[in-house]
C-alpha positions as CSV (number, residue, x, y, z in Angstrom):
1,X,-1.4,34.2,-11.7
2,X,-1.7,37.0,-9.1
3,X,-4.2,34.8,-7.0
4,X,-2.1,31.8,-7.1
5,X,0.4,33.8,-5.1
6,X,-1.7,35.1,-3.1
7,X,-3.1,31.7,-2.3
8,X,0.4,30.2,-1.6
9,X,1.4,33.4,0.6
10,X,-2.1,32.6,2.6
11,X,-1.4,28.9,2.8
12,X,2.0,29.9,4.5
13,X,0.5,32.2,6.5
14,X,-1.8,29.9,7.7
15,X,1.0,27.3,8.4
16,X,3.6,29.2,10.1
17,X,0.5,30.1,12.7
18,X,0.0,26.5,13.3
19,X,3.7,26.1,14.1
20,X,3.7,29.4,16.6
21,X,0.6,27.8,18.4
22,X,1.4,24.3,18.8
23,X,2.9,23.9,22.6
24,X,6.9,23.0,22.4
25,X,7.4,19.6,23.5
26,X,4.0,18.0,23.5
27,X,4.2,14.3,23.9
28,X,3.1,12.5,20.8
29,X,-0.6,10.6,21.6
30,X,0.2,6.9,22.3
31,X,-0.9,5.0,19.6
32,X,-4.3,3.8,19.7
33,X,-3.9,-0.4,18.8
34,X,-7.7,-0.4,19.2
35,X,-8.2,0.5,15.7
36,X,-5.9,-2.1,14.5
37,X,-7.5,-5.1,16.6
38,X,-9.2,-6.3,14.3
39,X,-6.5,-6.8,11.5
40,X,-4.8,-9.9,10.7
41,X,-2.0,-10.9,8.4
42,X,-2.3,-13.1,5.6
43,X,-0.2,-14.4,2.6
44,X,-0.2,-12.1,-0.5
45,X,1.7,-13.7,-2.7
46,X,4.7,-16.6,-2.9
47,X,7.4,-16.5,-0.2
48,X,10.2,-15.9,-2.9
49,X,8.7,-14.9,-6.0
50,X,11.5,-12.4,-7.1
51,X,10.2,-9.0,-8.8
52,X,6.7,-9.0,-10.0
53,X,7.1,-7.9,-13.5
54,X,3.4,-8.0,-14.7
55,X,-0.1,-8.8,-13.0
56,X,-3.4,-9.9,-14.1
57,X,-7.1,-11.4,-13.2
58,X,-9.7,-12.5,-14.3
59,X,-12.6,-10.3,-15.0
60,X,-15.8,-12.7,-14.1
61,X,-13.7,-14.3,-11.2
62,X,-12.6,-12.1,-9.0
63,X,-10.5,-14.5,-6.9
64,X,-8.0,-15.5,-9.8
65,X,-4.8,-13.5,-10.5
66,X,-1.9,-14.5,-12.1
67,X,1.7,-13.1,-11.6
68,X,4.8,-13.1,-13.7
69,X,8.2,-12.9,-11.8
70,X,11.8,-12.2,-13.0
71,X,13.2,-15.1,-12.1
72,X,10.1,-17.2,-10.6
73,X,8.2,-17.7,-13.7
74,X,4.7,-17.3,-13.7
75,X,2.3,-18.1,-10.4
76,X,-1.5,-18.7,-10.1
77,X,-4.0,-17.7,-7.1
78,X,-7.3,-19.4,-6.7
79,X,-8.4,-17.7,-3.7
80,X,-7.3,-13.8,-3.6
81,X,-3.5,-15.0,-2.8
82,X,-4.1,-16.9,0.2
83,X,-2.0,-19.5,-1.5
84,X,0.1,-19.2,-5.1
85,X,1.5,-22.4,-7.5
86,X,3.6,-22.5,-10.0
87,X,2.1,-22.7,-13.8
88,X,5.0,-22.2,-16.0
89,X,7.9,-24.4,-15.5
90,X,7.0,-25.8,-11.8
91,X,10.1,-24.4,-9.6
């Protein structure tokens, strides 16, 4: 017990120094979009599916899920989510 305190005394030592030796008003480092060129969006899942109450796949095919809604009933993906249809009462 003693050298959790001791711990959490050091760890707010060490913290309040970082505070005292950061410069006041530094201007935030523009944000880099390099890293993010790359990235593209894609469909995850139907465009008005409702809450996703349960989710499941398929062990030995990794590109097959299936996705029960509240109010949506229950949707199928054959390609990782790229597209979803409707298996249990087609609306």
């Amino acid at each position: 017990m003693p050298g959790l305190v001791i711990l959490a005394l050091l760890q707010f030592y060490v913290a309040i120094a970082q505070v005292k030796t950061s410069p006041v008003g530094t201007p935030i480092k523009p944000f880099n979009t390099y890293i993010y060129q790359s990235l593209q969006w894609r469909n995850i899942g139907p465009l008005q599916g409702g809450r996703c109450v349960a989710v499941a796949g398929l062990k030995n095919n990794p590109l097959v899920f299936f996705m029960g809604t509240a109010g949506g009933g229950i949707w199928k993906t054959e390609d990782a989510g790229w597209s979803w249809r409707n298996i249990s009462d087609g609306y």
